[in-house]
C-alpha positions as CSV (number, residue, x, y, z in Angstrom):
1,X,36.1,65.4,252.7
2,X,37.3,63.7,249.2
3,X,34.1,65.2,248.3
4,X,34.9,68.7,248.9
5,X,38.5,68.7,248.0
6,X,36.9,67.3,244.7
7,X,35.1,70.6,244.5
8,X,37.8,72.8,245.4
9,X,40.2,71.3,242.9
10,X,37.5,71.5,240.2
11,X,36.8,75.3,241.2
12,X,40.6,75.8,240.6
13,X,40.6,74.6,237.4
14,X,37.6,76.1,236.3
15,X,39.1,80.0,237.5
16,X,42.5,78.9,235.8
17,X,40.9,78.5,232.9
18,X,38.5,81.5,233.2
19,X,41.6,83.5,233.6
20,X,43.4,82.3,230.5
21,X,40.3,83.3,228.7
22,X,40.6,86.5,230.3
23,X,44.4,86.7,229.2
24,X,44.0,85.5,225.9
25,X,41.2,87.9,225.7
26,X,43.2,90.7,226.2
27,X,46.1,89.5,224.4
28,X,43.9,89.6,221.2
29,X,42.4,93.4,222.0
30,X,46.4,94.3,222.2
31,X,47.1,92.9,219.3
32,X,44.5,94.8,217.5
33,X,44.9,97.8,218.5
34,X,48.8,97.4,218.7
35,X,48.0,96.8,214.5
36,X,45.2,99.7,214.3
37,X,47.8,101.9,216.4
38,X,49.4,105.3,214.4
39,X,51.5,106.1,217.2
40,X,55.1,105.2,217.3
41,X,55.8,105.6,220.7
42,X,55.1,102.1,222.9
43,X,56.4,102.9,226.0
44,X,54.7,103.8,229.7
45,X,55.7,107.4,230.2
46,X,55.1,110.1,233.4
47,X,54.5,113.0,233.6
48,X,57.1,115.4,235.3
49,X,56.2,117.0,238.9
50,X,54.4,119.8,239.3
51,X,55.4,121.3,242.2
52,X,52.6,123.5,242.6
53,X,50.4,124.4,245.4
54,X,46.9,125.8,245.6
55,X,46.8,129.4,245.6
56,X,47.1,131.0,249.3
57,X,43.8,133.1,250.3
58,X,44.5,136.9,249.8
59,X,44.6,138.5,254.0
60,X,43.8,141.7,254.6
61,X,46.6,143.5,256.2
62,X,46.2,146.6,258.6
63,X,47.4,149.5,257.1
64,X,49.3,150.5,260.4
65,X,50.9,146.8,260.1
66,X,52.2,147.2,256.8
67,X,53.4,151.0,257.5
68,X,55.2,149.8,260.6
69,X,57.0,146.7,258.3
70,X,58.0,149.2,255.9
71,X,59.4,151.5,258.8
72,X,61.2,148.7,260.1
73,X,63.0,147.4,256.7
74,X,64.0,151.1,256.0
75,X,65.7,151.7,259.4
76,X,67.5,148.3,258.7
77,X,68.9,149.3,255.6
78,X,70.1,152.4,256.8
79,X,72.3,150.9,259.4
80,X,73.4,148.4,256.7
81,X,74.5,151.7,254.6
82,X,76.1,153.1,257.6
83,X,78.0,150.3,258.7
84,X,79.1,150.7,254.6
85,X,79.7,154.5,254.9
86,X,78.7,156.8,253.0
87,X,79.0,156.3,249.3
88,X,81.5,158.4,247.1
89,X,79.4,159.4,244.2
90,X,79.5,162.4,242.0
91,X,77.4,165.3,242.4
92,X,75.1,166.6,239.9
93,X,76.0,170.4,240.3
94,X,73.2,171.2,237.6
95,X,70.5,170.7,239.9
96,X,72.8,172.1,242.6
97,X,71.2,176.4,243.1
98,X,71.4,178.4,245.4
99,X,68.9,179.1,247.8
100,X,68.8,183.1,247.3
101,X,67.7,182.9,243.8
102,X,64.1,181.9,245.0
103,X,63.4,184.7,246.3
104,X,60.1,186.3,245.2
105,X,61.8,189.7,245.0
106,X,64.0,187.9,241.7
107,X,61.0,186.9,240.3
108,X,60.2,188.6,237.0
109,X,56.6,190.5,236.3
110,X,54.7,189.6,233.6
111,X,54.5,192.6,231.0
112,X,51.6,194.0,230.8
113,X,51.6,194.9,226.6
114,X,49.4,197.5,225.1
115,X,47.0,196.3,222.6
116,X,49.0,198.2,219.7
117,X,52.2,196.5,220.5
118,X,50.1,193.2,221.0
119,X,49.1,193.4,217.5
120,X,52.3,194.4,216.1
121,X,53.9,191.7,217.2
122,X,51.5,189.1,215.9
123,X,51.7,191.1,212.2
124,X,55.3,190.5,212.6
125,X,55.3,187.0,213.6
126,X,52.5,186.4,210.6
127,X,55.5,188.5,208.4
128,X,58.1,185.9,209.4
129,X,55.9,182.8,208.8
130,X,55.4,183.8,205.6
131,X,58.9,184.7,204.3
132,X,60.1,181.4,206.2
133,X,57.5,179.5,203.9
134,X,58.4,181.3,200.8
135,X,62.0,180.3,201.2
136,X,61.2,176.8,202.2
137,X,59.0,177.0,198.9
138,X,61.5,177.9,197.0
139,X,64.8,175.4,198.3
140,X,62.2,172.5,197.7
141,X,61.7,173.9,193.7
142,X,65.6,173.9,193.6
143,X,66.0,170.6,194.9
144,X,63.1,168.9,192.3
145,X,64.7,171.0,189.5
146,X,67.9,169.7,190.5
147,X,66.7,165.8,190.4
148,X,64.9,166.1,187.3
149,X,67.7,167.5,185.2
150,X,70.3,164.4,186.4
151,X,67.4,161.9,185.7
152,X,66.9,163.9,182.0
153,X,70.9,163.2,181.8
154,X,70.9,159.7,183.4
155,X,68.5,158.9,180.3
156,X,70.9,160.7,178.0
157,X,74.0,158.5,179.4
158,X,72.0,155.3,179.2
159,X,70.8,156.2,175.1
160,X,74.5,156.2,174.9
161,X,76.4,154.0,177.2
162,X,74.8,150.9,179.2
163,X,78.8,150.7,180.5
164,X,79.0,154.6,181.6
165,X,75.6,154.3,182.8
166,X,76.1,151.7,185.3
167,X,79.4,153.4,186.6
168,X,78.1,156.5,186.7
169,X,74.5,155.1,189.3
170,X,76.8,152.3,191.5
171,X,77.4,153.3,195.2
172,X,80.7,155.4,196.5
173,X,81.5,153.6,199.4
174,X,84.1,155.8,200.2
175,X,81.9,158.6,200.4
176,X,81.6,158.8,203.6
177,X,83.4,160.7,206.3
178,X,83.3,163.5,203.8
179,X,85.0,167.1,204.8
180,X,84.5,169.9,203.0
181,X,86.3,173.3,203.4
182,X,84.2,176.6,201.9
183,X,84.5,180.2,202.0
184,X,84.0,181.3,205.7
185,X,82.2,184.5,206.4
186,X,85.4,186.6,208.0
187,X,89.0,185.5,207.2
188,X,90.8,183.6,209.5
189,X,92.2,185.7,212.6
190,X,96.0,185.7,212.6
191,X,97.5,184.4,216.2
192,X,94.2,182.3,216.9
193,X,94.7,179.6,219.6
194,X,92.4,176.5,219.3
195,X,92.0,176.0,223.1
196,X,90.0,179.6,222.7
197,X,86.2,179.5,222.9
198,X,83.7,181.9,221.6
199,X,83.0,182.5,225.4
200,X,87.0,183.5,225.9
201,X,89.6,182.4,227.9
202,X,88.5,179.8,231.3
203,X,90.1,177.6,233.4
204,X,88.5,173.8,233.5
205,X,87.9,173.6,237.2
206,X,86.0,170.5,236.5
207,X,86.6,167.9,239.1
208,X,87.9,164.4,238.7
209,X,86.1,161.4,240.7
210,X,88.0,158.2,239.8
């Protein structure tokens, strides 16, 4: 009995100590790479939760299925909007007709053109492209003219006056709203009303949803 209790004891002391080796061991591997370490963060951290699942297999549906569901979820939201009544909104009377106008007998042939008038009216449409381009040939001459001759005097104010030169290119900021009055092609008509239209006199029977 002493002899084993001998052993056991001895066993003890001899895992004790194999565990402080183990310890110090470790101790020493911590150290160094505590030392070696760039990192300034010490600490045991965790990650957040992902609450995440695997994605769900994809099932087929029957066609009939889902058409009944949507069937279903459409008659439910129309008793919902009737239990609400019916909603007050305003009506669009532009795309409000009436149903006569369709007819077929309001519907307007196509003329059918002689080849003379066909290609008089291409001549004049080739006539009128080429008198709008002249013009637009012309404004666009006006308007470089125009730029070069205040550059030529910008120059000529500069050579003369830095002062009057930097007055005379510095932004107007009250240029703007500008209203200009001009020579109008008739006179003015004597006993004009404002509220009068180039359609003539109405009445605004324009309703009012508030």
């Amino acid at each position: 009995m002493l002899h084993k209790a001998g052993c056991r004891w001895a066993n003890s002391i001899l895992h004790q100590s194999m565990w402080r080796e183990r310890v110090t061991e470790s101790i020493i591997k911590y150290q160094m790479t505590r030392a070696f370490s760039v990192s300034s963060c010490l600490r045991v951290a965790i990650t957040p939760p992902l609450s995440a699942e695997p994605p769900k297999k994809s099932v087929r549906v029957d066609p009939a299925i889902d058409k009944a569901r949507k069937e279903r979820m459409v008659k439910r939201l129309l008793k919902v909007q009737h239990k609400l009544g019916e909603p007050d909104l305003k009506p669009v009377e532009e795309f409000m007709y009436d149903p006569r106008i369709l007819t077929e007998a309001r519907k307007r042939p196509d003329p059918n053109l002689m080849f003379e008038e066909e290609e008089r009216r291409a001549l004049l449409q080739k006539k009128w492209n080429k008198y709008r381009a002249a013009i637009h040939a012309e404004e666009t001459h006006q308007i470089e003219t125009a730029k070069q001759s205040q550059q030529r005097a910008l120059e000529e104010l500069r050579a003369e006056s830095e002062v009057l030169y930097q007055k005379a290119v510095e932004k107007d900021f009250f240029l703007f709203p500008l209203e200009i009055k001009g020579p109008t092609h008739t006179p003015p008509i004597k006993g004009y009303k404002e509220r009068l239209s180039l359609d003539g006199e109405y009445v605004d029977k324009t309703k009012q949803f508030k």
